[in-house]
mmCIF file of the N, C-alpha and C atoms, coordinates in Angstrom:
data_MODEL
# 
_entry.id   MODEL 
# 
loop_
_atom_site.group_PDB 
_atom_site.id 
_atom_site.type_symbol 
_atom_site.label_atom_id 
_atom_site.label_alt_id 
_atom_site.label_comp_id 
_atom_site.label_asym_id 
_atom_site.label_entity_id 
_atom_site.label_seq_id 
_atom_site.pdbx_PDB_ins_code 
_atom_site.Cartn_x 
_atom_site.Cartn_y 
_atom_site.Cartn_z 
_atom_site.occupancy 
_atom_site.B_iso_or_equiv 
_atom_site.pdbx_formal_charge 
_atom_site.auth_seq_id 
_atom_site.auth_comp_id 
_atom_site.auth_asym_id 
_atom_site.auth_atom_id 
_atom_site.pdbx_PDB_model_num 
ATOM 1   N N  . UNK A 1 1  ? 41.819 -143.151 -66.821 1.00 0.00 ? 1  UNK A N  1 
ATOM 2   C CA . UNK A 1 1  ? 41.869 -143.591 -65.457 1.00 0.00 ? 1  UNK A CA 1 
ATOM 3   C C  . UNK A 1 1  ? 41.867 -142.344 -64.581 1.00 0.00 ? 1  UNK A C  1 
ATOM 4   N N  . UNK A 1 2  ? 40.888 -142.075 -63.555 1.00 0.00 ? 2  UNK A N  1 
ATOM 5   C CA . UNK A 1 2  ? 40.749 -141.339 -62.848 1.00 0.00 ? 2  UNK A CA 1 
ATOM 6   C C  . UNK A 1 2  ? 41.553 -141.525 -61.087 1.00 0.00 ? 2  UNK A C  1 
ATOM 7   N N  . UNK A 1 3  ? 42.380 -140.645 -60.286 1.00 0.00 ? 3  UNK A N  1 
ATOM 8   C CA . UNK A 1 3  ? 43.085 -140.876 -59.599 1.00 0.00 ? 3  UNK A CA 1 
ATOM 9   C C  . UNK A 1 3  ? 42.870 -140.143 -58.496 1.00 0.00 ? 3  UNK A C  1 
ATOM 10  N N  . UNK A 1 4  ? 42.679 -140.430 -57.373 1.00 0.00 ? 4  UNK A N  1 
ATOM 11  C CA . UNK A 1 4  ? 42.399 -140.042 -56.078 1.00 0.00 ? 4  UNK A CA 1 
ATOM 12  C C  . UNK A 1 4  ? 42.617 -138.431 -56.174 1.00 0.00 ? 4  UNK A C  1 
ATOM 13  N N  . UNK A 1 5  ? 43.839 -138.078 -56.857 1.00 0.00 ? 5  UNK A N  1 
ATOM 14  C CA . UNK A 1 5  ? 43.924 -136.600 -56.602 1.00 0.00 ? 5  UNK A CA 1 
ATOM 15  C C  . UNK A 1 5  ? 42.898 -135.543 -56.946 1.00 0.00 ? 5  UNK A C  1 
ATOM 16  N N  . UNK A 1 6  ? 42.146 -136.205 -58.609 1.00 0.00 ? 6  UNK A N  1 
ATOM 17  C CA . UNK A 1 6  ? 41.237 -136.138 -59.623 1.00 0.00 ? 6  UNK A CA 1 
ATOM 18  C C  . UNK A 1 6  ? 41.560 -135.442 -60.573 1.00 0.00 ? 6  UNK A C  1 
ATOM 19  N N  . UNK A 1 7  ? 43.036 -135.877 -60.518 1.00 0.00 ? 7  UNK A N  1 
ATOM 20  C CA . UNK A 1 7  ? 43.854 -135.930 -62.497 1.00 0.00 ? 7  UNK A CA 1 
ATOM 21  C C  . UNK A 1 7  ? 43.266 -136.912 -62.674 1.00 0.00 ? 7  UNK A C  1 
ATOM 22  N N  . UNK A 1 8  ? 43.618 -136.794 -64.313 1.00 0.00 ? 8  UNK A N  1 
ATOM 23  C CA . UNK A 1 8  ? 42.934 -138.157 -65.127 1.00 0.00 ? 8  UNK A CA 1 
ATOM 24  C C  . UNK A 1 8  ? 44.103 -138.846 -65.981 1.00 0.00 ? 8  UNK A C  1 
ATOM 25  N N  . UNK A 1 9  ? 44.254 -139.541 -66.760 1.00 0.00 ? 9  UNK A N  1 
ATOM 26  C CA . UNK A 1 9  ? 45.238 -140.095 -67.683 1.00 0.00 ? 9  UNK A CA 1 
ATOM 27  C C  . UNK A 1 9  ? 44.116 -140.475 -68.973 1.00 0.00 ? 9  UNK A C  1 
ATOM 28  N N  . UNK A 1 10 ? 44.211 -140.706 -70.078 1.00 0.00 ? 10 UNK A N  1 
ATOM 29  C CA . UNK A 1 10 ? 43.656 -140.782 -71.197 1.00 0.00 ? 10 UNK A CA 1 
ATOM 30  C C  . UNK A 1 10 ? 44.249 -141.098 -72.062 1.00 0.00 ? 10 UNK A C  1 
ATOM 31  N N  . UNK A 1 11 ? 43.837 -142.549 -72.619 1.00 0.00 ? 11 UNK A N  1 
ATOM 32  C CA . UNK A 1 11 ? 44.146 -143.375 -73.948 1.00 0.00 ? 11 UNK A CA 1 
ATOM 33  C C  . UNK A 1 11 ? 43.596 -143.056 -74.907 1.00 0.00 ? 11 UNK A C  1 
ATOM 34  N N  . UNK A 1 12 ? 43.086 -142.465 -75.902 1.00 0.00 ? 12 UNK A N  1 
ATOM 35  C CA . UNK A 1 12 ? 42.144 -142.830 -76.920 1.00 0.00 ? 12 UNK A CA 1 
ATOM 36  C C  . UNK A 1 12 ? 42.377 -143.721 -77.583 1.00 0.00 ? 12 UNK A C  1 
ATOM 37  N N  . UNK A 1 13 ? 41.336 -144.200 -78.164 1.00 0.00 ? 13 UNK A N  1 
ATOM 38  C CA . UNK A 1 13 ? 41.083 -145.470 -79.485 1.00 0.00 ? 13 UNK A CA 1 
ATOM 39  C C  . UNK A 1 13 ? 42.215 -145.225 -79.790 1.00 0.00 ? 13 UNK A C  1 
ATOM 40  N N  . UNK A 1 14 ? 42.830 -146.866 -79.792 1.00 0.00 ? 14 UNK A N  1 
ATOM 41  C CA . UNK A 1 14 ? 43.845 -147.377 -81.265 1.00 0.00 ? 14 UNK A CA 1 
ATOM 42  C C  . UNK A 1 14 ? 45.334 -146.778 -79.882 1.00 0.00 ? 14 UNK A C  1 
ATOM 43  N N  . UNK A 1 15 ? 45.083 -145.981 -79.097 1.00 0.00 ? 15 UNK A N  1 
ATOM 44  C CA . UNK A 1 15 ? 46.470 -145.824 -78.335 1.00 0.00 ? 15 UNK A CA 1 
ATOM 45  C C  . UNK A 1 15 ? 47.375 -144.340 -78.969 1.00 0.00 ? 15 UNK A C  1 
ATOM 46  N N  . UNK A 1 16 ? 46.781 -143.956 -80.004 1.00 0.00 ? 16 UNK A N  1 
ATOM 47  C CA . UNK A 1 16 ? 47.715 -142.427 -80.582 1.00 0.00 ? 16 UNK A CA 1 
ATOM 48  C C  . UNK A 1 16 ? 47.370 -141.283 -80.026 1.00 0.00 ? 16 UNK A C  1 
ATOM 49  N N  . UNK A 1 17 ? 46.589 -141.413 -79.374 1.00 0.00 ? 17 UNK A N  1 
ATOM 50  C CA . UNK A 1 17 ? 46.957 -139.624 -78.178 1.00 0.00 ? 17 UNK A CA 1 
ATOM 51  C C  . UNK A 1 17 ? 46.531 -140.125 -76.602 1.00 0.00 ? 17 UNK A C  1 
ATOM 52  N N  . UNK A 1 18 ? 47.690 -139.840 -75.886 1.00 0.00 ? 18 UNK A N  1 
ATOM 53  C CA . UNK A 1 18 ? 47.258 -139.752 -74.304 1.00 0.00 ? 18 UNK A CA 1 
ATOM 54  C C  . UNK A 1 18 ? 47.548 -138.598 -73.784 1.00 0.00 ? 18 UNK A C  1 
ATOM 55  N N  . UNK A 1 19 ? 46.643 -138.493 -72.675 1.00 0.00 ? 19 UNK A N  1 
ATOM 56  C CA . UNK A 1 19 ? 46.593 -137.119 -72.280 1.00 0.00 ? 19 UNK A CA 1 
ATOM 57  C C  . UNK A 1 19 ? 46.819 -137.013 -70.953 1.00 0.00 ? 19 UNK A C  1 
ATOM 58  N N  . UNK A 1 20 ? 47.556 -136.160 -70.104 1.00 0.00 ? 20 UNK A N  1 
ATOM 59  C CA . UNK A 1 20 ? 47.322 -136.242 -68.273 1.00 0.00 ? 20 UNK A CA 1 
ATOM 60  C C  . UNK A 1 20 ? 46.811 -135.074 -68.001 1.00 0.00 ? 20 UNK A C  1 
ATOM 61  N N  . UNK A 1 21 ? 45.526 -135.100 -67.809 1.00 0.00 ? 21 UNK A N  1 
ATOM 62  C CA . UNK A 1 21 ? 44.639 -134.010 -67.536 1.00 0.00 ? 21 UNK A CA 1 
ATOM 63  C C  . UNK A 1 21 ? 44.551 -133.897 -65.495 1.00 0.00 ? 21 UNK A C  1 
ATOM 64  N N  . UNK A 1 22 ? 43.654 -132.272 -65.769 1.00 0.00 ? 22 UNK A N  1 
ATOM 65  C CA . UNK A 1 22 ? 43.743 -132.016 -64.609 1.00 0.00 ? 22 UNK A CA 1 
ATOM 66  C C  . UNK A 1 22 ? 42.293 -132.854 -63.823 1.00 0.00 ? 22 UNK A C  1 
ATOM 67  N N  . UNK A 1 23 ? 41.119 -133.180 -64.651 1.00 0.00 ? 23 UNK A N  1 
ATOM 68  C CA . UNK A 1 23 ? 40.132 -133.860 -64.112 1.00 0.00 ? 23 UNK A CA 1 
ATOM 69  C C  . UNK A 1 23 ? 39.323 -134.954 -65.501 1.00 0.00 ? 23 UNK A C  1 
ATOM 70  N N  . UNK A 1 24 ? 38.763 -135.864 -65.160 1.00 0.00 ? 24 UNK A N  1 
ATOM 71  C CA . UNK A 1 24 ? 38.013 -136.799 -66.254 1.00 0.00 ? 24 UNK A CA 1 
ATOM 72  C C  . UNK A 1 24 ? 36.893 -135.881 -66.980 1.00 0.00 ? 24 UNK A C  1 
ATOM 73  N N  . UNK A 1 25 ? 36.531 -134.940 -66.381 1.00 0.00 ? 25 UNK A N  1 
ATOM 74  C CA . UNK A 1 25 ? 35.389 -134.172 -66.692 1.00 0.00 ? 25 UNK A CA 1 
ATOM 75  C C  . UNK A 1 25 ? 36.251 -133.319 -68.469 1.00 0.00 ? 25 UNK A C  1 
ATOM 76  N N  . UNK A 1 26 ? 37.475 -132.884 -67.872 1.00 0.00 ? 26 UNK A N  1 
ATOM 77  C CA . UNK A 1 26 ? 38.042 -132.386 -69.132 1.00 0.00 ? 26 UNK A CA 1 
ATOM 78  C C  . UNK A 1 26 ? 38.289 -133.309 -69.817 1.00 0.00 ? 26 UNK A C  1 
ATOM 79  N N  . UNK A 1 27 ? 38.888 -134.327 -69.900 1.00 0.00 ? 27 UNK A N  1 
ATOM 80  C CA . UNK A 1 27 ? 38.794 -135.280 -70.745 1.00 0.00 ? 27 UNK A CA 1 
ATOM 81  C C  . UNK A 1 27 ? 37.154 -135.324 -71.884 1.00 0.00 ? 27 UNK A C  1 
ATOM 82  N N  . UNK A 1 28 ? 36.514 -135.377 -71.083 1.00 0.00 ? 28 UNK A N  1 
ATOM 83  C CA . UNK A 1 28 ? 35.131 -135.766 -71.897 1.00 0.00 ? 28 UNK A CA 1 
ATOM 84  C C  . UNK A 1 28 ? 35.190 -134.054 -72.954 1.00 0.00 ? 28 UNK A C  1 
ATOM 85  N N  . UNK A 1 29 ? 35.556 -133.061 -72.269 1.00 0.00 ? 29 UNK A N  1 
ATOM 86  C CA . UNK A 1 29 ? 35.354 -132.191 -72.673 1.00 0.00 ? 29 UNK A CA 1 
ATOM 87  C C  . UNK A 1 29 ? 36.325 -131.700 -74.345 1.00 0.00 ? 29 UNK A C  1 
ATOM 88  N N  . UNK A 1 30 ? 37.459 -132.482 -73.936 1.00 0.00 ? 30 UNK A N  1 
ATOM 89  C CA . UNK A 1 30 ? 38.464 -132.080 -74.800 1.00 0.00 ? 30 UNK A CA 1 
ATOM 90  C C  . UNK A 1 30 ? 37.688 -133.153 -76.058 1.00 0.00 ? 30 UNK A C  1 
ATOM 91  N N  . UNK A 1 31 ? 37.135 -134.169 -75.687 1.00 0.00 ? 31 UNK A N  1 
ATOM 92  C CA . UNK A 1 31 ? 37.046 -135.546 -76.903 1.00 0.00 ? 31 UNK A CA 1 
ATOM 93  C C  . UNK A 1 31 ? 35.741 -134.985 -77.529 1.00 0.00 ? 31 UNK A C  1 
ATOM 94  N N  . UNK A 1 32 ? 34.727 -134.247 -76.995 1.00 0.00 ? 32 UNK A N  1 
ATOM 95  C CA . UNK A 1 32 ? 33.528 -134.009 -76.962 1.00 0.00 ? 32 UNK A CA 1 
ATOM 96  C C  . UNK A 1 32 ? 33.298 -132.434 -78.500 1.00 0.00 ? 32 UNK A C  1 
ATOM 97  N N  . UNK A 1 33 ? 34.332 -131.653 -78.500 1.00 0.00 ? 33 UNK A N  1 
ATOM 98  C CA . UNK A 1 33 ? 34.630 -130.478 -78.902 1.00 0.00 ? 33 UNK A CA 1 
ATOM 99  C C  . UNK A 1 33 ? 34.763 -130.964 -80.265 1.00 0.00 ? 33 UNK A C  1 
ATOM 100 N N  . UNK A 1 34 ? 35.751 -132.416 -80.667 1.00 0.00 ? 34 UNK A N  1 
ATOM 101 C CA . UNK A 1 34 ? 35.555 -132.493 -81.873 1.00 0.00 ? 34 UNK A CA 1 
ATOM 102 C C  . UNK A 1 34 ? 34.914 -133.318 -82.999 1.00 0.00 ? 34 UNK A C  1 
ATOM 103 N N  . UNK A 1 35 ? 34.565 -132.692 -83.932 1.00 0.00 ? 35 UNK A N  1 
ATOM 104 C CA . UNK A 1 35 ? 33.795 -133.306 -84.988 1.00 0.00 ? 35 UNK A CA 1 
ATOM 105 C C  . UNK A 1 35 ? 33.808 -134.718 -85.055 1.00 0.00 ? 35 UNK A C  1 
ATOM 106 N N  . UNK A 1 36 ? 32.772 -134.647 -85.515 1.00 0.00 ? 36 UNK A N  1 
ATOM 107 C CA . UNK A 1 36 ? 32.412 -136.697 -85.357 1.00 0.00 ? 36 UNK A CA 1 
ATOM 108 C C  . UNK A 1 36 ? 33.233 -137.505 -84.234 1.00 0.00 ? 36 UNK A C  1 
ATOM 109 N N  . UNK A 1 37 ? 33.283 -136.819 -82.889 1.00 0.00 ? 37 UNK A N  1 
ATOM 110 C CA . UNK A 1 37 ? 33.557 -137.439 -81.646 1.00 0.00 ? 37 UNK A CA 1 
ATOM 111 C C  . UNK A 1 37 ? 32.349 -137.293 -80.728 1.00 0.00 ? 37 UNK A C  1 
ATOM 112 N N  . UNK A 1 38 ? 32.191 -138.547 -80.086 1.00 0.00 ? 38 UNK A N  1 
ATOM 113 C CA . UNK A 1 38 ? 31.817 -137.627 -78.877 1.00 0.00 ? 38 UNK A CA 1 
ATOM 114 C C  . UNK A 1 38 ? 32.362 -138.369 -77.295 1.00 0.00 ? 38 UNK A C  1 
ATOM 115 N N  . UNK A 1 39 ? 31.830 -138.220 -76.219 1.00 0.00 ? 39 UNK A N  1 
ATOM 116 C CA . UNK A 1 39 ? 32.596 -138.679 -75.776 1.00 0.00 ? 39 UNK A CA 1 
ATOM 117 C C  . UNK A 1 39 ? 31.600 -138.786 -73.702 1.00 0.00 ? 39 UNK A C  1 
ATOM 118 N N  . UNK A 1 40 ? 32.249 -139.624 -73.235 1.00 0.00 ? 40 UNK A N  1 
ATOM 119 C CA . UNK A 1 40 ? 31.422 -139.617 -72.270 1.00 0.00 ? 40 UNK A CA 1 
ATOM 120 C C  . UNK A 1 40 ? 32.254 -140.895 -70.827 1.00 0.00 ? 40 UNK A C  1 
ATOM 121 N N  . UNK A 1 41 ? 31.832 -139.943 -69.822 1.00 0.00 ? 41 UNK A N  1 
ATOM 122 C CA . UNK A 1 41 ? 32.587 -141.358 -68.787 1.00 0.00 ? 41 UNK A CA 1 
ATOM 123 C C  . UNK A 1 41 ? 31.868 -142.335 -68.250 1.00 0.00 ? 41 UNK A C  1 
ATOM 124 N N  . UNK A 1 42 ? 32.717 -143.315 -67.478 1.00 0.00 ? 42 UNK A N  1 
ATOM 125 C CA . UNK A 1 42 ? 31.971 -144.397 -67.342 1.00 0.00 ? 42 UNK A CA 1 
ATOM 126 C C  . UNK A 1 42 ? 32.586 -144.145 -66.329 1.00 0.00 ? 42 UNK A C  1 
ATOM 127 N N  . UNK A 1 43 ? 32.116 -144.813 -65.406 1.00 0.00 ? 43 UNK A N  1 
ATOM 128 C CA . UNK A 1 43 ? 32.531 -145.103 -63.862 1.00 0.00 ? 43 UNK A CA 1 
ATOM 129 C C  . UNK A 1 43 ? 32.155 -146.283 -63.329 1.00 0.00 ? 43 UNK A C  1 
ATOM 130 N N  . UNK A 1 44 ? 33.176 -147.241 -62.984 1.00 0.00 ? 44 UNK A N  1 
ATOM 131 C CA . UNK A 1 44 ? 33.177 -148.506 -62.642 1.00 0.00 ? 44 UNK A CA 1 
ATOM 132 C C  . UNK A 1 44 ? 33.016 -148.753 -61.236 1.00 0.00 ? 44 UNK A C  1 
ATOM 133 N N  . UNK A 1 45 ? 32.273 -149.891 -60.307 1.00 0.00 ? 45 UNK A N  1 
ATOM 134 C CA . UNK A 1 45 ? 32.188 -150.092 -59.413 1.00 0.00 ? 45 UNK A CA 1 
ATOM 135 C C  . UNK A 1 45 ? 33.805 -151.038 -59.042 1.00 0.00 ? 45 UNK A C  1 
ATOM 136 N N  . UNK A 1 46 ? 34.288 -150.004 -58.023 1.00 0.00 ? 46 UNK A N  1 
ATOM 137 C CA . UNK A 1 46 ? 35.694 -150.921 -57.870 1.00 0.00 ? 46 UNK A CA 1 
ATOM 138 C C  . UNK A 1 46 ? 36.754 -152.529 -57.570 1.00 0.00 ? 46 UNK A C  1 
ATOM 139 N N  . UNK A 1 47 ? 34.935 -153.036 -57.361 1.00 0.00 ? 47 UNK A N  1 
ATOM 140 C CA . UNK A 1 47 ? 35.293 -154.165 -57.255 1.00 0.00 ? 47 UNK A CA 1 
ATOM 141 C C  . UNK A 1 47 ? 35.001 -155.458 -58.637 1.00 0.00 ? 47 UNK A C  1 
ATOM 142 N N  . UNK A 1 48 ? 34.504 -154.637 -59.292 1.00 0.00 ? 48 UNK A N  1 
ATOM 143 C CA . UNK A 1 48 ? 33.697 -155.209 -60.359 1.00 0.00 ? 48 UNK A CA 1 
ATOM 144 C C  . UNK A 1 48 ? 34.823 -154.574 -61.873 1.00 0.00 ? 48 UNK A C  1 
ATOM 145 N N  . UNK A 1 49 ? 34.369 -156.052 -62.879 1.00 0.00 ? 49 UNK A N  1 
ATOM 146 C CA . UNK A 1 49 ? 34.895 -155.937 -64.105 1.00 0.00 ? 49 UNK A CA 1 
ATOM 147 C C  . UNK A 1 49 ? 33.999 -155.388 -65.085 1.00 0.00 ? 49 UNK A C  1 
ATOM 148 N N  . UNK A 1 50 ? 34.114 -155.147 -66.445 1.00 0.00 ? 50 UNK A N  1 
ATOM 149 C CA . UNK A 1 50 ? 33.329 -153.943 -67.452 1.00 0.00 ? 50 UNK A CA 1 
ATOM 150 C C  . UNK A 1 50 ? 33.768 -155.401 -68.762 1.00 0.00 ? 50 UNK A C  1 
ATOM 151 N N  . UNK A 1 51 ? 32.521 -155.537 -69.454 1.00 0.00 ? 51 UNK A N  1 
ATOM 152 C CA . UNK A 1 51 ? 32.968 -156.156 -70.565 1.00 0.00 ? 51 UNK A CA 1 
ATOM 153 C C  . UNK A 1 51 ? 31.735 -155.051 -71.477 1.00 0.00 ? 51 UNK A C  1 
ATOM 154 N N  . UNK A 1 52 ? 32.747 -154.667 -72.352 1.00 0.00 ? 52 UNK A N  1 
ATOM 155 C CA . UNK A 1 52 ? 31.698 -153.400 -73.269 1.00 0.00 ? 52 UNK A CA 1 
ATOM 156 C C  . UNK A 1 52 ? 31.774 -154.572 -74.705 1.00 0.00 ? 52 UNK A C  1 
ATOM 157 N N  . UNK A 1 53 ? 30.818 -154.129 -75.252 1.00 0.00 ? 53 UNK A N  1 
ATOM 158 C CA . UNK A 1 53 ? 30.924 -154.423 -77.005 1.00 0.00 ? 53 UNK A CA 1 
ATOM 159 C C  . UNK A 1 53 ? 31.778 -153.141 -77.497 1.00 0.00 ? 53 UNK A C  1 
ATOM 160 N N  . UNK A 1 54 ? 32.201 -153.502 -78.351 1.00 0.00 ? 54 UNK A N  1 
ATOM 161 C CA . UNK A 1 54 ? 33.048 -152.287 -79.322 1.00 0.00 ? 54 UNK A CA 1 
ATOM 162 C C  . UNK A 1 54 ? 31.775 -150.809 -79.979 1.00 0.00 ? 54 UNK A C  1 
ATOM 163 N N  . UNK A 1 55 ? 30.630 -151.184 -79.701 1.00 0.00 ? 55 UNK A N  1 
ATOM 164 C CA . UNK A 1 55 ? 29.694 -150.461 -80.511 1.00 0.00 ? 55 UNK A CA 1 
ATOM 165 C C  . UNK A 1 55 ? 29.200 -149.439 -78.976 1.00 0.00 ? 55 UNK A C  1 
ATOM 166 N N  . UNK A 1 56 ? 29.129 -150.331 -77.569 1.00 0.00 ? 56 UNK A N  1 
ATOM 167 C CA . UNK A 1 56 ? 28.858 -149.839 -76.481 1.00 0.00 ? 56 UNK A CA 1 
ATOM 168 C C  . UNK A 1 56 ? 30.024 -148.749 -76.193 1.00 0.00 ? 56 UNK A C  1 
ATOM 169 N N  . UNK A 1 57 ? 31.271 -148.820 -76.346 1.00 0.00 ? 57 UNK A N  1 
ATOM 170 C CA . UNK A 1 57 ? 32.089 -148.342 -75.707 1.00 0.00 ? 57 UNK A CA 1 
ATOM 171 C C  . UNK A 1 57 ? 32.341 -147.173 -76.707 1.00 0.00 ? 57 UNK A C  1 
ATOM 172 N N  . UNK A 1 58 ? 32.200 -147.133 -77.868 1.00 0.00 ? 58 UNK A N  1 
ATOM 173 C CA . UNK A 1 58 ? 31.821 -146.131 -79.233 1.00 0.00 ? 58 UNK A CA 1 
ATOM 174 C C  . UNK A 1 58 ? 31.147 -144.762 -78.718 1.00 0.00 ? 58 UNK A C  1 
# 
């Protein structure tokens, strides 16, 4: 979740590491660095809901 200030907060899969970063951009960056990850943002229109498949959101 990205926040007006443009810290970020970060769940990964399954809920075992969160992170409070200084921007979403590091986020992608930190998930992106390791092996068989990769990683990428999405940005939602604020009025609107997101239904991903599990393979989309992968």
């Amino acid at each position: 979740m990205a926040y007006d200030d443009g810290s970020a907060h970060v769940i990964g899969m399954g809920g075992a590491v969160t992170m409070s970063l200084g921007s979403p951009e590091r986020a992608a960056w930190h998930y992106g660095r390791r092996k068989g990850i990769s990683a990428r943002l999405v940005w939602l229109d604020p009025g609107a809901g997101a239904a991903f498949t599990r393979a989309e959101a992968a």
